[in-house]
C-alpha positions, 0 to 999 in steps of 0.5 A: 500500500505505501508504495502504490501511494509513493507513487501518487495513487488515489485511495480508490486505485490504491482499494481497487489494485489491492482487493479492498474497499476504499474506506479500509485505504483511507482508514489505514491512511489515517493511521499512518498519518497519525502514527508519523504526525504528518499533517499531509501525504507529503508528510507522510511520504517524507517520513516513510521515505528512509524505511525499507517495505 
């Protein structure tokens, strides 16, 4: 999922890729967001960028 989101993906084509619904994407977005204490998916890429998936 991160790295369909690296890639700008929307949380509709990250759902559709992945098999699940969009508000599990936008759900576990959310998380990250708060997990990291991004203010934004650009926060948020920028804190997962160092970290091996």
């Amino acid at each position: 999922m991160v790295e369909l989101l690296a890639e700008g993906c929307t949380d509709a084509v990250v759902a559709r890729r992945l098999g699940v619904s969009e508000r599990t994407v936008t759900a576990t977005v959310r998380v990250l967001l708060d997990r990291y204490g991004a203010r934004s998916r650009f926060q948020l890429a920028l804190a997962l960028a160092g970290r091996t998936w």
